[in-house]
C-alpha positions as CSV (number, residue, x, y, z in Angstrom):
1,X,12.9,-22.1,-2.9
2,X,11.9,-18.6,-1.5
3,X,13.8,-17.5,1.8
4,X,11.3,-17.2,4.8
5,X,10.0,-13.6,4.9
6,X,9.3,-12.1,8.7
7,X,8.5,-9.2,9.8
8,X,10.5,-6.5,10.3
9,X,9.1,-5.2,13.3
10,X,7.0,-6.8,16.8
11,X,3.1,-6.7,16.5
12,X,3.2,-4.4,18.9
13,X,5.6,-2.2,17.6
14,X,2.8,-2.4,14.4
15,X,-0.3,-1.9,17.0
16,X,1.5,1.1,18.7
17,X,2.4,2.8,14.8
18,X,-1.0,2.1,13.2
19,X,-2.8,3.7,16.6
20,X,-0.4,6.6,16.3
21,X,-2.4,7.1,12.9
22,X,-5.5,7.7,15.0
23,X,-4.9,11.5,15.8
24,X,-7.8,13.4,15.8
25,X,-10.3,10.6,15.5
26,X,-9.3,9.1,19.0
27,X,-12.4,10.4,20.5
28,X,-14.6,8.3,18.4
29,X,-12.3,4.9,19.3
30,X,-13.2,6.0,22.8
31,X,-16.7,6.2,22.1
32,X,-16.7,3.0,19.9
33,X,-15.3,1.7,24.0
34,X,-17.4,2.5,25.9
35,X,-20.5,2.2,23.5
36,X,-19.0,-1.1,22.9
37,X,-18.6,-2.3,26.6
38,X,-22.2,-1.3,28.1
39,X,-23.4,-3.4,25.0
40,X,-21.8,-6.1,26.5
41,X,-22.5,-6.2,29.9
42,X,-26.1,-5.0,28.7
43,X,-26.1,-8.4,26.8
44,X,-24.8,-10.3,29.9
45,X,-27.4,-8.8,32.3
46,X,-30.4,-9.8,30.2
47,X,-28.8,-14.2,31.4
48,X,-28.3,-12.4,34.8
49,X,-31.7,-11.0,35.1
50,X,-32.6,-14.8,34.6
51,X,-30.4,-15.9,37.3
52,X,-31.3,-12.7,39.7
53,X,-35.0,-14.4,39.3
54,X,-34.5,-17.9,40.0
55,X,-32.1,-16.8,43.0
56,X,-35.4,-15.0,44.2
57,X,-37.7,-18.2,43.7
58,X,-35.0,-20.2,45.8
59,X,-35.4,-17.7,48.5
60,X,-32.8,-15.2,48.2
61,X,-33.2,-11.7,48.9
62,X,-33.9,-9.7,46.2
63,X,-35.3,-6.6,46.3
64,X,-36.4,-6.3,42.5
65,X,-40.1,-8.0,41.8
66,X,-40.7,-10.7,39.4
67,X,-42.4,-8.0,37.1
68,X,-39.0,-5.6,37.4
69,X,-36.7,-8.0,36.4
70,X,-38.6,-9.0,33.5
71,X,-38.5,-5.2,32.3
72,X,-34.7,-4.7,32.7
73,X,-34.1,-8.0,31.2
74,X,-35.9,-7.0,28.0
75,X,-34.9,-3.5,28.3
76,X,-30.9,-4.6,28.4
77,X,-31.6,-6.7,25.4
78,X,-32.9,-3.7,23.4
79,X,-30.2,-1.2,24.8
80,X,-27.5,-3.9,23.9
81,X,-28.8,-3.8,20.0
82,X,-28.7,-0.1,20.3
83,X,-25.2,0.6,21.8
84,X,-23.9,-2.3,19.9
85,X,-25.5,-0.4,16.1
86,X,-23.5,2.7,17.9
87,X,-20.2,0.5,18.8
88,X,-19.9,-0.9,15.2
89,X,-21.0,2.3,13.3
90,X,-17.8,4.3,15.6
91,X,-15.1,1.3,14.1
92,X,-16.4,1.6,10.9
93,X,-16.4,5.1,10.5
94,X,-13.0,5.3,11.9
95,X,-11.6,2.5,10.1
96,X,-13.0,4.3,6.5
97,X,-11.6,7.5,7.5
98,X,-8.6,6.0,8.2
99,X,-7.7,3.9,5.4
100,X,-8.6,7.4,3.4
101,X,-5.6,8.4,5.2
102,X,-3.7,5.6,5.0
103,X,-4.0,6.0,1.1
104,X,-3.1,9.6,0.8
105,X,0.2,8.6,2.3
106,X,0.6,5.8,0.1
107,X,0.1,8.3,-2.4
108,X,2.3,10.8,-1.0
109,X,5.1,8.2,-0.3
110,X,4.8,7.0,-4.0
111,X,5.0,10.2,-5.0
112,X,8.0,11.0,-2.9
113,X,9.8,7.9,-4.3
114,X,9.6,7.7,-8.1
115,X,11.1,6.9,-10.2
116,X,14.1,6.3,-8.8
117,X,13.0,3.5,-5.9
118,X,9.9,2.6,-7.8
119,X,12.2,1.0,-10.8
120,X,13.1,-1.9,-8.8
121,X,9.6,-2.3,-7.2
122,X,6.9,-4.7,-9.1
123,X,3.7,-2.7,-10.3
124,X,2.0,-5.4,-9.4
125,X,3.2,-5.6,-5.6
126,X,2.5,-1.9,-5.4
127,X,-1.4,-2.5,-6.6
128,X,-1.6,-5.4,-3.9
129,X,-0.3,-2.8,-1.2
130,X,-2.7,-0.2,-2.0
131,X,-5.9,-2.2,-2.7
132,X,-5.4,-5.7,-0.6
133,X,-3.0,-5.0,1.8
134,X,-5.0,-1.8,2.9
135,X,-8.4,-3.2,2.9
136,X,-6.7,-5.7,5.2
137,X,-6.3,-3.1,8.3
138,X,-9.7,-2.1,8.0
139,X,-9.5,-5.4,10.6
140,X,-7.6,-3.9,12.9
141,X,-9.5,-0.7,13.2
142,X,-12.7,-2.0,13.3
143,X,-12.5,-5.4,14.9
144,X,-9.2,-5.2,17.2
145,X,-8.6,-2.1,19.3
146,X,-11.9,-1.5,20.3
147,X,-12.2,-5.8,21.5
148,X,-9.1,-5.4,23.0
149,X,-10.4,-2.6,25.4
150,X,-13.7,-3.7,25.8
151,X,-12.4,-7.3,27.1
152,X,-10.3,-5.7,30.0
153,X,-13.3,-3.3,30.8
154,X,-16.1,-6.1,31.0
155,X,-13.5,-8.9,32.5
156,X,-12.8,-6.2,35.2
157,X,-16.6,-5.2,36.1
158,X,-17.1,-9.4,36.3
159,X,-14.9,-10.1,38.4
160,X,-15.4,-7.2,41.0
161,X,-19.4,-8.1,40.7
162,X,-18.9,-12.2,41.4
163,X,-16.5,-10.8,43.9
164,X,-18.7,-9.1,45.8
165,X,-22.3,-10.7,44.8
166,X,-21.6,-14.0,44.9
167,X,-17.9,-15.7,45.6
168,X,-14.1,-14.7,45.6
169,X,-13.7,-18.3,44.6
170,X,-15.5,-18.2,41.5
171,X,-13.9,-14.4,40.8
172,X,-10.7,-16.3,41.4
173,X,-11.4,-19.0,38.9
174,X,-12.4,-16.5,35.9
175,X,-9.7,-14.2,36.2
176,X,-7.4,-17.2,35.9
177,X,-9.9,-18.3,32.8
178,X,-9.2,-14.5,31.4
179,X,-5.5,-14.7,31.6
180,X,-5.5,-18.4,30.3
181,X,-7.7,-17.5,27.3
182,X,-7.0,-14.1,26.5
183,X,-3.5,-13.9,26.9
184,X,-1.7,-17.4,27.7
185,X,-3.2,-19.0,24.7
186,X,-3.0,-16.5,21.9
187,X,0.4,-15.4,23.0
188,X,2.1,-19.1,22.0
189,X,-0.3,-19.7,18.7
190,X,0.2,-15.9,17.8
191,X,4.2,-16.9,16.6
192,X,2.9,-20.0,14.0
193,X,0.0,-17.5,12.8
194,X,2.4,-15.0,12.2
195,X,4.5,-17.0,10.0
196,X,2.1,-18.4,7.6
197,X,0.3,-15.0,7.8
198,X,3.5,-13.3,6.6
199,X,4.1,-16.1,3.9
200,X,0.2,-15.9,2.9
201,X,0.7,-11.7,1.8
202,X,3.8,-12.5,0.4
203,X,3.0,-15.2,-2.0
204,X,-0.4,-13.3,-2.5
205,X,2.2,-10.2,-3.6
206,X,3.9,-12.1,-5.5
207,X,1.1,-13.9,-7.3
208,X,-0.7,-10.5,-8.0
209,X,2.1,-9.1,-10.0
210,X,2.5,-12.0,-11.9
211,X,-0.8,-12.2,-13.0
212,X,-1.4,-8.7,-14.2
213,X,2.0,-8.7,-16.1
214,X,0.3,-11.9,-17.5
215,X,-2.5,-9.4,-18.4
216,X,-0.6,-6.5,-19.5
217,X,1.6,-8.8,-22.0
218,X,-1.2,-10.9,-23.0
219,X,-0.5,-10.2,-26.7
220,X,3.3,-10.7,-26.3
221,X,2.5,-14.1,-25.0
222,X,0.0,-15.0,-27.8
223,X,2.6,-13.8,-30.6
224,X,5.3,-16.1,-29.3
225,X,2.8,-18.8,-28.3
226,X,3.5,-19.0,-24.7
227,X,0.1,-19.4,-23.6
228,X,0.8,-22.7,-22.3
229,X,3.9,-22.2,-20.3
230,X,2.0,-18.8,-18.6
231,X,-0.9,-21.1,-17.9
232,X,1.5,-23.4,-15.9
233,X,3.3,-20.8,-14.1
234,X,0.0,-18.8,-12.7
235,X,-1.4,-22.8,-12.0
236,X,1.8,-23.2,-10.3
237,X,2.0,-20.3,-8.0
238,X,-1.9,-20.1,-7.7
239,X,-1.1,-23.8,-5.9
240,X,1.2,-22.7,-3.7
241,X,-0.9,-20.2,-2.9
242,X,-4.1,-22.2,-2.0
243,X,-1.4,-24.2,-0.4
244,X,-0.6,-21.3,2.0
245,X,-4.1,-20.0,2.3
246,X,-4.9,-23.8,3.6
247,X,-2.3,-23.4,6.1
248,X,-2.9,-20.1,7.3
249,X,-7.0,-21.7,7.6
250,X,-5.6,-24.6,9.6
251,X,-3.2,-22.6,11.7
252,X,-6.0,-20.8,13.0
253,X,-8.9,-23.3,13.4
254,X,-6.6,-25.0,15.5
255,X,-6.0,-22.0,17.6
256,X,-9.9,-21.7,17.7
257,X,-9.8,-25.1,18.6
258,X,-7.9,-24.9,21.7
259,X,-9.4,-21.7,22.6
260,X,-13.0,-23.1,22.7
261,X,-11.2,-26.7,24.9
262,X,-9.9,-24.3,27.9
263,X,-12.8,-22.4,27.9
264,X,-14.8,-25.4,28.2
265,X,-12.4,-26.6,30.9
266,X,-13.1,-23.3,33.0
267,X,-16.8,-22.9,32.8
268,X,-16.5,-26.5,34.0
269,X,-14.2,-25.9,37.1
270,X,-16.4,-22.8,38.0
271,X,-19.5,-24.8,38.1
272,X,-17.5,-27.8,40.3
273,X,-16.5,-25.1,42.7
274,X,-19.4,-23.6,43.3
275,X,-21.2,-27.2,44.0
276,X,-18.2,-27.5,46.2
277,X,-18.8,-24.3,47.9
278,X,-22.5,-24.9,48.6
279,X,-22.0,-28.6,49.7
280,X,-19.6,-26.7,52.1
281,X,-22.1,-24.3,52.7
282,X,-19.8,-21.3,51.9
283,X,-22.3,-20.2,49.1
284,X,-25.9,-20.0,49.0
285,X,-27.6,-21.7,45.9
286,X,-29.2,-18.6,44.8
287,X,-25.6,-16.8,44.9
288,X,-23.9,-19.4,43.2
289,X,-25.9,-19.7,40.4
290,X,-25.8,-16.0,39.9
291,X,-21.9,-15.9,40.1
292,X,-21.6,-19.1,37.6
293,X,-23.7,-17.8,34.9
294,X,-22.4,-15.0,35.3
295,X,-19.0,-16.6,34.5
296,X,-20.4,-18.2,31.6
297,X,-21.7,-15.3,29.8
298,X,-18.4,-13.5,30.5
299,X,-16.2,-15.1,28.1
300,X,-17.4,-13.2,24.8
301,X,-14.9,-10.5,24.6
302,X,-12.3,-12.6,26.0
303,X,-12.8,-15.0,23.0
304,X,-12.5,-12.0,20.7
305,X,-9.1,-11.1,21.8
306,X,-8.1,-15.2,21.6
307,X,-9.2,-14.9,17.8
308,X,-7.0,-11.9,17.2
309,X,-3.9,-13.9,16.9
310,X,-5.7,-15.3,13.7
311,X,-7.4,-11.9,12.4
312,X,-4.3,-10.2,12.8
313,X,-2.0,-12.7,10.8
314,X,-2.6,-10.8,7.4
315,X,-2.9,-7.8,9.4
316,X,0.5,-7.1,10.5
317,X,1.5,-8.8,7.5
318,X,-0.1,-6.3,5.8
319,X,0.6,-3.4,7.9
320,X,4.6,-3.9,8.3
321,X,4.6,-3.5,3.5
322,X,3.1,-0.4,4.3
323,X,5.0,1.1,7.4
324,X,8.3,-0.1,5.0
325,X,7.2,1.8,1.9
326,X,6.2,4.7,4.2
327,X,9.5,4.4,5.9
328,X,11.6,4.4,3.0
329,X,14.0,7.0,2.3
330,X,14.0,8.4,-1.1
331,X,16.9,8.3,-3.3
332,X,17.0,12.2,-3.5
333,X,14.6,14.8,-1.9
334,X,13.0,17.6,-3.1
335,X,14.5,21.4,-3.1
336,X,12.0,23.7,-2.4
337,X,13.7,26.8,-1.8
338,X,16.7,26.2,-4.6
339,X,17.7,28.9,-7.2
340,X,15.8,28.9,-10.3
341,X,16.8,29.3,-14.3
342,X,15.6,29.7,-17.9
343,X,17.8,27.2,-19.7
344,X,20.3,28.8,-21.7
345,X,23.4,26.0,-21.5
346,X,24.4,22.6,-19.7
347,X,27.6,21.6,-18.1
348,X,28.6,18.3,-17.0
349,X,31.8,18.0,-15.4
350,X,33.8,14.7,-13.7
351,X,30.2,13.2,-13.3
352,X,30.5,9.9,-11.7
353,X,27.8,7.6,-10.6
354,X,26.8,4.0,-9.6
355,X,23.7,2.3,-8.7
356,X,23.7,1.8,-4.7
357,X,27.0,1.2,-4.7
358,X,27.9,-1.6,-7.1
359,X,29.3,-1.5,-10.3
360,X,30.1,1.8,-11.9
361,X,28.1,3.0,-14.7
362,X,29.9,6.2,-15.1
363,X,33.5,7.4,-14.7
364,X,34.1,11.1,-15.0
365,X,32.0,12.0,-17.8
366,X,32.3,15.8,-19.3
367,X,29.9,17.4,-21.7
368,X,28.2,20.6,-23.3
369,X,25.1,21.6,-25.0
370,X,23.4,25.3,-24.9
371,X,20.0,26.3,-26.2
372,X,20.0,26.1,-29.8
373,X,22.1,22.9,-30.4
374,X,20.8,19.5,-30.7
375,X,23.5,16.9,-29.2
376,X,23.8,13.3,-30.2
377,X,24.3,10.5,-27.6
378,X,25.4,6.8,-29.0
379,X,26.5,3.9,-27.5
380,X,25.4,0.0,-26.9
381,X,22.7,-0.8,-24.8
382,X,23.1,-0.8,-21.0
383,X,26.1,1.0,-21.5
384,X,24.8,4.3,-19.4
385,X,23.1,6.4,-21.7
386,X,19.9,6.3,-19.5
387,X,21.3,7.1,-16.7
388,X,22.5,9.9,-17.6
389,X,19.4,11.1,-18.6
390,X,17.7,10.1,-15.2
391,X,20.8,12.7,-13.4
392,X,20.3,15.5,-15.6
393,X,16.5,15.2,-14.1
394,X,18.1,14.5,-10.6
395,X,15.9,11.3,-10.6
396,X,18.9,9.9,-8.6
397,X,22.0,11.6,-6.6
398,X,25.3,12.3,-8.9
399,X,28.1,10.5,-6.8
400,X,30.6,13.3,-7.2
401,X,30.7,16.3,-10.4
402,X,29.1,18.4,-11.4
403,X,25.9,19.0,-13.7
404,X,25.4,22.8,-14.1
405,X,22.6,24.5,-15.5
406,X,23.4,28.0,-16.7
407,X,26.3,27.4,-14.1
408,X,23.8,26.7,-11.0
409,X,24.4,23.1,-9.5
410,X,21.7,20.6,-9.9
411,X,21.5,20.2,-6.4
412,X,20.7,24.0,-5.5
413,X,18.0,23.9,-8.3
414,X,14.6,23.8,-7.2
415,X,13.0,20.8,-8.1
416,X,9.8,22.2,-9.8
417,X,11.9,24.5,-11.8
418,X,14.1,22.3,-12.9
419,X,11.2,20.0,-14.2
420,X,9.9,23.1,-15.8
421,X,13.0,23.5,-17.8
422,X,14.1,19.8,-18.9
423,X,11.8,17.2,-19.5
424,X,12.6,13.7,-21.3
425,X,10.6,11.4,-23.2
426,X,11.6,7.8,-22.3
427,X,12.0,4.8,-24.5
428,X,8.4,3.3,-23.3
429,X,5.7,5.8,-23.1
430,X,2.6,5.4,-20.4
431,X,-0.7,6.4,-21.2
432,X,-3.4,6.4,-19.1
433,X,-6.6,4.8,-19.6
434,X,-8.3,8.4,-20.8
435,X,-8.4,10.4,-23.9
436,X,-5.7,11.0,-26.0
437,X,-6.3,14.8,-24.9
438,X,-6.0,14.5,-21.4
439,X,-2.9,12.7,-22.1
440,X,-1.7,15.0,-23.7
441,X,-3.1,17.9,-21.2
442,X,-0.8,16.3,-18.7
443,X,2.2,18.1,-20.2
444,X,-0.3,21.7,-20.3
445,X,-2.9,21.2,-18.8
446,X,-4.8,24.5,-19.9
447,X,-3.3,24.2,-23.4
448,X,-5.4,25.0,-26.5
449,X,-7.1,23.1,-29.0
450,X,-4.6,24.5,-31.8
451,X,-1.5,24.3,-29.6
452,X,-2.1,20.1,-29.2
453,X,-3.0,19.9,-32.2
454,X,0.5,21.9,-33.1
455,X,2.4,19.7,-30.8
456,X,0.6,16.6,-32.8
457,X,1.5,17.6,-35.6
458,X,5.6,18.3,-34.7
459,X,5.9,14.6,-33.1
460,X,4.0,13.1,-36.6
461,X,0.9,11.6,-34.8
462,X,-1.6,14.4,-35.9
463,X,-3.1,12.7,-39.2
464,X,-3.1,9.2,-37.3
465,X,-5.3,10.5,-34.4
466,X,-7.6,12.1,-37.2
467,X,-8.8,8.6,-38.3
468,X,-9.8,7.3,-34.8
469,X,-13.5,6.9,-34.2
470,X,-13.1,9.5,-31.9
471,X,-10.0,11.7,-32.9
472,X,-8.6,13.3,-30.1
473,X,-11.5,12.2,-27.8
474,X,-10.8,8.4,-28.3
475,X,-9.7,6.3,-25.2
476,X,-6.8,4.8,-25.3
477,X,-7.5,2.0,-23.1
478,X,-6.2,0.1,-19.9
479,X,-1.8,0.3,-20.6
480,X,-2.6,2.2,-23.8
481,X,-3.4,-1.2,-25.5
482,X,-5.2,0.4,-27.8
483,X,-2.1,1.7,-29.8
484,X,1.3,0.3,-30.9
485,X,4.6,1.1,-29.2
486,X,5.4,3.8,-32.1
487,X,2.1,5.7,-31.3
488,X,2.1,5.8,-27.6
489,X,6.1,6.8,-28.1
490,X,5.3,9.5,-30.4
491,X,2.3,11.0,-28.2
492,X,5.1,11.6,-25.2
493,X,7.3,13.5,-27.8
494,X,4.3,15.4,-28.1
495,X,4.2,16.3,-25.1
496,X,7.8,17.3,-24.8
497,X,6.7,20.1,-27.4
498,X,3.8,20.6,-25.9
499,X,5.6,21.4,-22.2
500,X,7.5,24.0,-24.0
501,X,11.0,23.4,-22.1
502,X,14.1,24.5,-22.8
503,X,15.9,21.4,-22.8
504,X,14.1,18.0,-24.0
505,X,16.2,14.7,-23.4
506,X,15.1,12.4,-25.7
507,X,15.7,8.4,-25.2
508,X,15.8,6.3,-28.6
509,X,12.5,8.3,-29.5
510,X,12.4,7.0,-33.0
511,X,13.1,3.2,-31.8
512,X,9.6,1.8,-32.0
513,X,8.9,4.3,-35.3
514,X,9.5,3.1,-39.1
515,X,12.1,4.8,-41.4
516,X,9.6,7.6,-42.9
517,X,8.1,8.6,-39.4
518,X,11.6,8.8,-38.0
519,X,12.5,11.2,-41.4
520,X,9.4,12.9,-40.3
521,X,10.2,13.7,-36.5
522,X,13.9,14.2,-37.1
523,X,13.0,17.0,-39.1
524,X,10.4,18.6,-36.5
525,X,13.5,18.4,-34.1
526,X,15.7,20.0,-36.4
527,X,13.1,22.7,-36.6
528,X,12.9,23.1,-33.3
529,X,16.5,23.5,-32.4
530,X,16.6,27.0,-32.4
531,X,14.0,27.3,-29.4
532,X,15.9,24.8,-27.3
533,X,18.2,22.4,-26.7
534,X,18.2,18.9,-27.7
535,X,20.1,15.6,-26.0
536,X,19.4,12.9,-28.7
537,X,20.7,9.3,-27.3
538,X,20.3,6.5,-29.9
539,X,21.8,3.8,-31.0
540,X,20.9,4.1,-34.8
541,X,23.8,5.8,-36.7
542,X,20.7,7.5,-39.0
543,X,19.5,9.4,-36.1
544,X,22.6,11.2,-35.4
545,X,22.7,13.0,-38.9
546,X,20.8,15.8,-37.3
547,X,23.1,16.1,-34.7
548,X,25.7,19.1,-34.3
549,X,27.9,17.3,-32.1
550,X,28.0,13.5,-31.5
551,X,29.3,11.8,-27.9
552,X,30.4,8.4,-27.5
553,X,29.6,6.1,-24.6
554,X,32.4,3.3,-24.1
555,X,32.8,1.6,-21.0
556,X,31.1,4.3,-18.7
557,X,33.0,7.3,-20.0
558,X,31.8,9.8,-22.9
559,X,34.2,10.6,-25.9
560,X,33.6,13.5,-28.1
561,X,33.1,12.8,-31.8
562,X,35.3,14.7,-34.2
């Protein structure tokens, strides 16, 4: 059973961040306002109009003729659609703008946290957050600041015009009807919509990334005939999900409920009291009708801010991912203004390093390799050999040593540089849904023809790509489903050659590759050697023979072979 999930900050805390976003485009929220509130009183005056007439016919006096309060009631009515096409138009255009925004910082924070963070964090989650969970705050900047404002500006200008045109009494009544229905109410059903709105995005998180690794390892789960247990699981949580979607739907038709019963309840009272107040004589017919239907027709943006509770479940929901991810420190930042090298040697001295804290992975570990040399890492699996890769990028921060690069500190090196002069090629290569070219253009991207095709040729992938449909123009497809593990892993050493650096880490690059194809690249490293260096970590035995020197991982610490 999952632990409840709650948010990690106030909705207004959220409210007060996500209008910080606003910046520049505040003038158009204010126009959205005030466009937004004349509507609305323009669509309340067109009832009033009615009411200033039959005020009129019951003798009241009114200095507007039969034949002018027709005109301004149809002339509100046509200003109300056009101020409210202006209202609308303003939120959208903010809110699109916005969520442009909102994903470049996605983007940025993304950016800012791989790989490191991003290991631990579900692709799947991540595509909910940036499709879902920001398509959700287009509600809140279209359909909750601007209500919010308009229902204090209109509930204001009602009461001080009941005040003054027809009774205190009934001015009284509705501003106790306001407070009841726009604040009272939605303030106690805002805590239960909250909770199943958090458990709604979470199980909706949950059940995205489950379904599109379902996708992604469709035929995994056909090869080991597990079709049937996958189809129960995604039935399973696609229940629980309807289950808290249903929830959520009640939650808030019963807020909608009660909202709909007081307001009831308080057009009532103001109609009792104003029959009072005539019977009393206090209030002229005339006047009281104008003051209650003016009452009635009042109620329309107060509503809107009683349905926020329910609009703004998901929202905040939503809204609190994203502040989190945006939020989130990254394991190590980016040196901008670092020294910079052409790599001729490493040196990696006393290096030490654990994973947040926890176990240790690696305890004092101490070698050497210079340009020219091709060095062998072995060791079982999980035993660190990764990780060490992932520091000698500076993916995450060495707990105390040294990693030296032409005697220059990993930590003074400036990021870009040092991503110029090592690059790795991990045991699982991604390829995006493009061409095999611009795959491989990632690595250069204003490389030529000849040099891919160089690089192609060096990683033992050249002839295959030759009899695709499309040769080096064929797309791979959505994961790079279109190719087996062995291709997709011999296109990123292609690009290792094709980056040109100086130091290429390689991780189990021939484990995915048959015996002749690993012959094949093992002799296009060889040839390389003398142009840079090498870090080889496998756990074959065969793939060391190319090796000039051989280190041993036992137990977090590296050994030299002799």
């Amino acid at each position: 059973m999952k632990s409840k999930e709650k948010l990690r900050r106030s909705g207004l805390k959220i409210m007060a961040a996500l209008i910080m976003v606003l910046g520049s485009l505040s003038y158009v929220m204010v126009l959205a306002v005030i466009n937004g509130s004349v509507g609305f009183i323009c669509a309340m005056s067109v009832t009033i109009m009615g009411s200033i007439g039959i005020a009129k016919f019951l003798g009241e006096s009114i200095v507007l003729s039969y034949g002018n309060i027709a005109f301004l009631s149809v002339g509100f009515g046509v200003l109300r659609g056009v101020l409210r096409y202006i209202e609308q138009y303003s939120n959208h255009y903010i809110a699109f703008h916005l969520l442009a925004l909102l994903r470049d910082k996605i983007f940025s924070a993304l950016r800012v946290l791989a790989p490191a963070k991003l290991e631990s964090k579900q692709k799947g989650s991540i595509i909910a957050m940036i499709t879902s969970d920001i398509e959700t705050l287009e509600v809140f900047y279209a359909h909750t600041i601007s209500p919010i404002c308009i229902a204090f500006i209109v509930s204001f200008s009602v009461l001080i015009y009941v005040g003054f045109v027809s009774s205190w009494w009934l001015s009284l009544i509705a501003f106790i009807g306001y407070v009841f229905v726009g604040f009272l109410v939605p303030m106690v059903s805002s805590g239960k919509l909250k909770e199943s709105g958090v458990r709604y995005r979470a199980e909706f998180a949950s059940f995205n990334s489950y379904f599109i690794d379902s996708i992604k390892g469709i035929r995994e789960i056909v090869l080991n005939n597990a079709g049937q247990k996958r189809e129960k699981e995604v039935n399973r949580r696609s229940k629980i999900l309807l289950a808290e979607t249903k929830k959520m739907k009640q939650d808030i038709t019963k807020a909608a409920a009660i909202t709909e019963l007081f307001i009831s309840l308080f057009i009532f009272t103001t109609l009792i009291i104003g029959i009072v107040l005539v019977i009393k004589e206090q209030l002229s017919l005339g006047k009281m009708i104008i003051g209650v239907v003016t009452v009635f027709g009042s109620f329309g943006p107060v509503v809107a801010i009683s349905a926020l509770p329910g609009n703004l479940t998901q929202t905040f929901a939503s809204a609190d991912r994203l502040l989190n991810l945006l939020e989130e420190k990254p394991e190590v930042s980016p040196i901008e203004n670092g020294k910079t090298f052409d790599f001729n040697n490493l040196a990696v001295n006393a290096l030490s390093f654990s994973y947040e804290k926890q176990l240790q992975v690696l305890q004092e570990v101490c070698m050497y390799i210079k340009k020219g040399e091709i060095v062998g890492i072995v060791g079982s699996s999980g035993c660190g050999k990764s990780t060490l890769l992932k520091l000698l990028l500076r993916f995450w921060q060495k707990n105390s040593g040294t990693i030296a690069y032409n005697s220059i500190d990993i930590d003074e090196i400036n990021t870009n540089n040092l991503l110029d002069n090592v690059t790795m090629v991990s045991q699982e290569t991604y390829l995006f849904n493009d061409t095999i070219e611009n795959n491989l253009r990632i690595a250069k991207f204003n490389a030529t023809k000849e040099e891919i095709e160089d690089a192609c040729k060096l990683s033992s992938i050249h002839d295959f790509i030759l009899t695709l449909p499309d040769g080096y123009n064929t797309i791979v497809g959505a994961f790079g489903d279109n190719l087996s593990a062995g291709e997709k892993q011999r296109i990123g050493l292609a690009r290792a050659f094709l980056l040109g650096s100086g130091l290429i880490l390689l991780d189990e690059p021939t484990s995915n590759v048959d015996s002749i194809n690993e012959g094949i690249i093992l002799k296009a490293l060889k040839q390389q050697k003398h142009k840079k260096g090498i870090i080889l970590v496998s756990h074959r035995e065969s793939t060391m023979a190319i090796a000039d020197r051989i280190y041993r991982f036992e137990k977090g610490m590296l050994y030299e072979q002799n």
